[in-house]
C-alpha positions as CSV (number, residue, x, y, z in Angstrom):
1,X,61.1,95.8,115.0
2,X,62.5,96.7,111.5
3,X,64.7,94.9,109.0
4,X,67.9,96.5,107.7
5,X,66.6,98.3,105.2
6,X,62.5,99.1,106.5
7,X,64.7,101.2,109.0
8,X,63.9,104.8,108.4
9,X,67.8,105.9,109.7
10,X,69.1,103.2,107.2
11,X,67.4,104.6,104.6
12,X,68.4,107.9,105.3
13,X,71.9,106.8,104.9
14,X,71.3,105.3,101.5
15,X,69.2,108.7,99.9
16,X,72.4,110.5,100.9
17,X,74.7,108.2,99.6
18,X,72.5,108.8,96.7
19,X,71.9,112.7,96.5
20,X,75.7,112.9,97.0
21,X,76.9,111.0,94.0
22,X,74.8,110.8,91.0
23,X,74.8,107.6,89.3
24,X,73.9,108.0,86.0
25,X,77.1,107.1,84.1
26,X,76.6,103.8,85.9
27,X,72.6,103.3,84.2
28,X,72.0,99.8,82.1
29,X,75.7,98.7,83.3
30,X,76.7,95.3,85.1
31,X,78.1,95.4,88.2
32,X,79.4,93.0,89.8
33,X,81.0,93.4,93.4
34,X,82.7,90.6,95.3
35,X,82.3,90.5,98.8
36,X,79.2,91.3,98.9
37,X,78.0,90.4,102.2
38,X,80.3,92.4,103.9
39,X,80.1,95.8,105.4
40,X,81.0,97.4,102.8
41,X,79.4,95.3,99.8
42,X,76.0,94.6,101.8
43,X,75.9,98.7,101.7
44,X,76.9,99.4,98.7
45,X,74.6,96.7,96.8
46,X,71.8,97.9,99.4
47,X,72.7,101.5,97.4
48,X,72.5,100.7,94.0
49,X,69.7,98.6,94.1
50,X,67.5,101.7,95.5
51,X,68.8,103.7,92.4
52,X,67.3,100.7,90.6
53,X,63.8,101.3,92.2
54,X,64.2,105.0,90.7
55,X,65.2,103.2,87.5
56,X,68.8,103.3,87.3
57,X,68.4,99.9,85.5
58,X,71.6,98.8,87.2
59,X,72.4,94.8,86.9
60,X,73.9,94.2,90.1
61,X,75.6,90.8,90.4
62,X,76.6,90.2,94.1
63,X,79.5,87.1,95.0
64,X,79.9,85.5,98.1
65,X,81.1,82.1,98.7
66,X,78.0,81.2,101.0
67,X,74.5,81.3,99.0
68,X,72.5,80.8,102.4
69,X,74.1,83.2,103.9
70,X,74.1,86.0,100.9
71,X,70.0,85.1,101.1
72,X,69.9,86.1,105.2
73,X,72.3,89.2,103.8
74,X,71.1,89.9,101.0
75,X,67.5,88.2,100.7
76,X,64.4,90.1,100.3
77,X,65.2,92.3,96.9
78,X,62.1,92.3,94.0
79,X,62.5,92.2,90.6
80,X,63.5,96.6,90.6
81,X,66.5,96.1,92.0
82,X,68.1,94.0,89.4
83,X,70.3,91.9,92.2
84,X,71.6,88.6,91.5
85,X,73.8,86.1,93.6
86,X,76.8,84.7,92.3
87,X,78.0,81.9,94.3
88,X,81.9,82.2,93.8
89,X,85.4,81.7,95.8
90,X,87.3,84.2,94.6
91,X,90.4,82.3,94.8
92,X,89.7,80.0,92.1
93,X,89.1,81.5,88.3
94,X,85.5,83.6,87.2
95,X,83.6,81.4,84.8
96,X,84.4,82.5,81.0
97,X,80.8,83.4,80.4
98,X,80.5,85.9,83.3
99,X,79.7,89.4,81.8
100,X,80.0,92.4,83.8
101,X,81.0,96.6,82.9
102,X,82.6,97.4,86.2
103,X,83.8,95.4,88.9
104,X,84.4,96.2,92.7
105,X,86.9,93.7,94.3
106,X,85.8,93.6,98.1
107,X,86.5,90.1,98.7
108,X,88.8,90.0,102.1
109,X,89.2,88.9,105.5
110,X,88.9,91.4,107.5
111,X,89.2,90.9,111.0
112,X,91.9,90.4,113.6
113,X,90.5,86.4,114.3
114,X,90.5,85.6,111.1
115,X,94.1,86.9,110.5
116,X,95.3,84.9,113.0
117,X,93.5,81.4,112.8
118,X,93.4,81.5,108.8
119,X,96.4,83.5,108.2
120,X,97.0,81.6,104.8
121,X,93.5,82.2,103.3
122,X,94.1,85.8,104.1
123,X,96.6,85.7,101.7
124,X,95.1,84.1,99.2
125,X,92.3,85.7,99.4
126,X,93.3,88.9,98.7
127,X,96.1,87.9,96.3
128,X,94.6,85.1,93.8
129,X,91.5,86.5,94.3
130,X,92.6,89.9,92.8
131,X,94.1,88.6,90.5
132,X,91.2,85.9,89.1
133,X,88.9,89.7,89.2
134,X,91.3,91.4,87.4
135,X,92.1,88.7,84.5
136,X,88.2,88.5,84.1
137,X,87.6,92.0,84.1
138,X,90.3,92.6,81.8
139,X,88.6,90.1,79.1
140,X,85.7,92.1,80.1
141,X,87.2,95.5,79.0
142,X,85.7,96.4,82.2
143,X,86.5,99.1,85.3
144,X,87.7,98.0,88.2
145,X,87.8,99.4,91.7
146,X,89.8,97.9,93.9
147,X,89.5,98.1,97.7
148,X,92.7,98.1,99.7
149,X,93.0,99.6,103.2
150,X,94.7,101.7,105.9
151,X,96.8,98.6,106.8
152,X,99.1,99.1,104.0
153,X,100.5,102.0,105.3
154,X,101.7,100.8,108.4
155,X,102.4,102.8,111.6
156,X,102.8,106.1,111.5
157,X,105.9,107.1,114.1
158,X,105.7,110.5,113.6
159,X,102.1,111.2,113.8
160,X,101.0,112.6,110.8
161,X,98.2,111.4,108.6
162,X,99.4,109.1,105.4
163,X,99.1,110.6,102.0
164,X,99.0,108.2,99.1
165,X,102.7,108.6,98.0
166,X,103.8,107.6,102.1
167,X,104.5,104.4,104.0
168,X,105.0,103.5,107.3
169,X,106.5,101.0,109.8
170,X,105.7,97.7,108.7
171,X,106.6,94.7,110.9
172,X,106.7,91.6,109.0
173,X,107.1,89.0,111.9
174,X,103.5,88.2,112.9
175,X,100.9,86.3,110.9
176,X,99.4,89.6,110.7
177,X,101.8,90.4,107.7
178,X,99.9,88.3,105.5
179,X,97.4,90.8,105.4
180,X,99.2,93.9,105.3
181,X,101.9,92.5,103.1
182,X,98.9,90.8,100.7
183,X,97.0,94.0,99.8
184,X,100.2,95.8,98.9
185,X,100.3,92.5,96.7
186,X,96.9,92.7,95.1
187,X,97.5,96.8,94.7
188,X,100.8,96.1,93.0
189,X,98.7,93.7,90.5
190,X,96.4,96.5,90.0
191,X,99.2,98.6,88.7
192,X,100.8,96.0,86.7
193,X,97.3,94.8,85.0
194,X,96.9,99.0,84.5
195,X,100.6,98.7,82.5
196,X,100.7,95.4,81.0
197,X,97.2,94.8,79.8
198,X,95.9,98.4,79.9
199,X,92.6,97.9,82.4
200,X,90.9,100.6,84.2
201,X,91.3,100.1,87.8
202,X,91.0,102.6,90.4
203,X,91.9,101.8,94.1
204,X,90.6,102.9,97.3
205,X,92.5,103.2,100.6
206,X,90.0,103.0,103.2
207,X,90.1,103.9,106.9
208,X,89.0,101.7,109.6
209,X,85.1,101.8,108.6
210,X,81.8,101.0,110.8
211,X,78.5,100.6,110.3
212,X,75.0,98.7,110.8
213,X,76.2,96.5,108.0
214,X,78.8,95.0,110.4
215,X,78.8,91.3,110.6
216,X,78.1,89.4,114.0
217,X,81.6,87.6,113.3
218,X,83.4,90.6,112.9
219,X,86.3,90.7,115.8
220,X,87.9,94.1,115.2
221,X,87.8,96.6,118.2
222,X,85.3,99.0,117.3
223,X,82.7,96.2,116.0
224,X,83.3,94.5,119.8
225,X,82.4,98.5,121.2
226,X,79.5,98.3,119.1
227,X,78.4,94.9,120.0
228,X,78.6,95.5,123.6
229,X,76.6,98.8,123.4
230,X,73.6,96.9,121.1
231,X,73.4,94.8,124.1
232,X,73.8,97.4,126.8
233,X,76.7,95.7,128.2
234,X,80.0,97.7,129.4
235,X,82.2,98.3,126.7
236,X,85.5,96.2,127.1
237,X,89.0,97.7,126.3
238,X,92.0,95.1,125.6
239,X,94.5,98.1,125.7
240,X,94.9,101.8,127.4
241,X,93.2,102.6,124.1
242,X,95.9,105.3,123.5
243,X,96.0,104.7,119.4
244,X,94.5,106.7,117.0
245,X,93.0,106.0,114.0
246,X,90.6,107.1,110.8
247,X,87.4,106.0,111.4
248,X,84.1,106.3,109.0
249,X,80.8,105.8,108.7
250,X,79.8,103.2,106.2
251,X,77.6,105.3,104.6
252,X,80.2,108.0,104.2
253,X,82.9,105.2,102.9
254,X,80.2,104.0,100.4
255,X,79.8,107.7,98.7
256,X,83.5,107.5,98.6
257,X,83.5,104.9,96.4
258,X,81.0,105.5,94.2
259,X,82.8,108.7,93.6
260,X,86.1,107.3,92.8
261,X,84.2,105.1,90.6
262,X,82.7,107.7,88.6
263,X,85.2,110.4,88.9
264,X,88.3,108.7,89.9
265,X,91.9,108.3,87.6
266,X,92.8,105.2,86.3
267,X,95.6,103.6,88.1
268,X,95.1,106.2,90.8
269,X,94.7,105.3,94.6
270,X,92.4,107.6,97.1
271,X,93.0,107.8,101.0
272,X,89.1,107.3,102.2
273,X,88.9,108.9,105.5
274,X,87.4,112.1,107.7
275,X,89.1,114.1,109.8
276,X,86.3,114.9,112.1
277,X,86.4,110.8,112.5
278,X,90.2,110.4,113.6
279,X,89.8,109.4,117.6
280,X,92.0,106.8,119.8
281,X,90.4,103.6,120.3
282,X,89.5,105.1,123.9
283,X,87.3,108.0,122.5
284,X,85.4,105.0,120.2
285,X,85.0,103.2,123.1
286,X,83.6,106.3,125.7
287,X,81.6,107.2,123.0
288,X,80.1,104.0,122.3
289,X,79.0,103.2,126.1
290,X,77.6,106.8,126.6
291,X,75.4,106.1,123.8
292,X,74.0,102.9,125.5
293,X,74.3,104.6,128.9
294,X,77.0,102.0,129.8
295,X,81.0,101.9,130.9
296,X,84.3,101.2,130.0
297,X,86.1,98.0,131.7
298,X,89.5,97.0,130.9
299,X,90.6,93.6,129.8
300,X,93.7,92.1,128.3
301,X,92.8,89.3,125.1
302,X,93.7,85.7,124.7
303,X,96.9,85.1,123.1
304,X,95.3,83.9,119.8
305,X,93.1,86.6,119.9
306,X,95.8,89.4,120.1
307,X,98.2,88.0,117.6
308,X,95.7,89.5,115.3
309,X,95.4,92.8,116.6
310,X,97.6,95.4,114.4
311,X,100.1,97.3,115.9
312,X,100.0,100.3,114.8
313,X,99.5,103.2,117.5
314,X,98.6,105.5,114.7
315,X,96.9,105.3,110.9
316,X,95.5,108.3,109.9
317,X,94.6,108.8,106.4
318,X,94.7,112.3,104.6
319,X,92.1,112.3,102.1
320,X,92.7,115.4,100.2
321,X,93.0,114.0,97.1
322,X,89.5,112.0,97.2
323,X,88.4,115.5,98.0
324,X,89.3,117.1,94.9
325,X,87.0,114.8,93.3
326,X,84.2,116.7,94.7
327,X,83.7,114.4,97.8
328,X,82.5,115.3,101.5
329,X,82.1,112.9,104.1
330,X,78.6,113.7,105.8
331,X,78.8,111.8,109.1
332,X,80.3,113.0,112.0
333,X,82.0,110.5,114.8
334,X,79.6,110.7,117.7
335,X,76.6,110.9,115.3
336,X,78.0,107.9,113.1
337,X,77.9,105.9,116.4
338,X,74.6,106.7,117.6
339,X,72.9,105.7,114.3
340,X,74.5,102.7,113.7
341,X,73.5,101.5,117.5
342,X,70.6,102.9,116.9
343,X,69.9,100.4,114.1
344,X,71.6,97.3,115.3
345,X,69.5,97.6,118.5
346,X,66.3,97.3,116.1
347,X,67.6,94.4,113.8
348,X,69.1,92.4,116.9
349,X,65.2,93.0,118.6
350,X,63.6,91.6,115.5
351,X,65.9,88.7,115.3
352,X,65.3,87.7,118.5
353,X,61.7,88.1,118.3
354,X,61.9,86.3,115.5
């Protein structure tokens, strides 16, 4: 049984994260990246702290709300990789003597529970706790990189993938709203701290993104397909599964960023997708239970439950203009799914050994 990153397909993901998008604009700079036991932050500070093993001599300064919980995360790193834990809410101010070069604001509820039990955190979350980021980075004189998401776009009637300048249909009835309607909140902050005060900050769009990073809590669809596979259990479908959406790997959404940080325009917001990842919520599901040799039931959600789900039947992302920053997503669908079971299997066996 391996940990996260002893795994040799976890590491595989990182040295291409790595070969992908040189770092070494970022060398001897402070990072500091908020949600940083997340999918997304757990990868990305798994990332940069193996650059720091090749002595990238980032400082890497990860916040999370939960210090037990960022050492079970997060635990483990030596003195190389330069990570430290900031125990932080985001919604309440940065302490004046924090110090960082760049910051990456990934601080967010993400999950359709979590809309609907704490729909008012959601909110806040994403909206005083941009805005506490962005007033520190901004006596900083530091980048920031903000991460926003599919969601704002709403649902795409006609089909076609989003491009940056496009919106959607956006119902604003549910408790839902609060997280839609909040990120096109804290990205409308991002512009006005870009015009007002002047700061650096680059935003990025991303799809609906997967990984072995993905937390135990996490209630979306495809982390449920996932979970069920890990176990070897049939894959349950609350829906005919008919929408479509962008899917990524996490690995693939991680290069992303890093190459909007280092190559991205300020003010500028970049679609983070693959096309060879947009599938309906059907194919995620197939595709997960042939990988654990498995099936796909049917089953309608609780009430509570579903007032979280989103509504859109389709959000696709076209990332064309993250491409002509040099990028190329590396990760195909089924293969994406395979590793990421692959892994999870291993972690969940050690844990329960343990």
């Amino acid at each position: 049984m391996k940990s996260r990153m002893e795994h040799p397909l976890y590491r595989e993901d990182i040295a291409r994260v790595l070969e992908d998008v040189p770092l070494d604009s970022l060398s001897g700079k402070r990072i500091l990246v908020t949600g940083a036991t997340g999918l997304l932050g757990t990868f990305l500070v798994d990332v940069l702290a193996t650059a720091n093993r090749s002595g990238a001599g980032i400082t890497i300064l990860a916040v999370g709300r939960n210090r037990d919980r960022a050492l079970k995360r997060l635990g483990g790193y030596g003195p190389t990789e330069h990570v430290s834990f900031v125990e932080h809410d985001v919604r309440t101010p940065f302490p004046p003597d924090l110090r960082f070069d760049i910051a990456v604001g990934g601080a967010s509820l993400t999950h359709p529970l979590a809309y609907s039990e704490r729909p008012v955190e959601t909110i806040l979350t994403n909206v005083d706790g941009t805005k506490n980021l962005l007033e520190r980075a901004t006596d900083c004189r530091a980048t920031a990189l903000f991460l926003s998401s599919v969601e704002i776009y709403g649902d795409a009637r006609d089909g076609n993938p989003f491009r940056e300048q496009d919106t959607g249909m956006l119902d604003l009835s549910t408790a839902r709203a609060g997280y839609t309607e909040s990120k096109r909140v804290a990205e409308a902050l991002c512009q006005a701290y870009t015009a007002e005060k002047g700061l650096d900050i680059r935003i990025a769009r991303l799809c609906r993104v997967f990984g072995p990073t993905v937390l135990d809590t996490d209630t979306k669809a495809s982390s449920q397909f996932l979970g069920k596979a890990v176990k070897g259990e049939d894959i349950v479908l609350k829906s005919e599964g008919r929408q479509r959406f962008s899917y990524l790997h996490v690995s693939d959404a991680v290069s992303a960023l890093l190459t909007i940080l280092v190559r991205g325009k300020p003010g500028c917001a970049y679609n983070v997708a693959s096309p060879d990842c947009d599938v309906t919520l059907r194919d995620f599901a197939e595709c997960a239970a042939k990988s654990a040799g498995t099936s796909v039931t049917f089953d309608l959600p609780p009430e509570t439950e579903r007032r979280g789900y989103s509504i859109a039947l389709t959000a696709l992302l076209d990332a064309s203009r993250l491409r002509d920053l040099g990028w190329t997503p590396r990760v195909g669908f089924e293969e994406a799914v395979r590793r990421t079971i692959a892994v999870l299997k291993d972690i969940s066996g050690r844990r329960t050994a343990e």
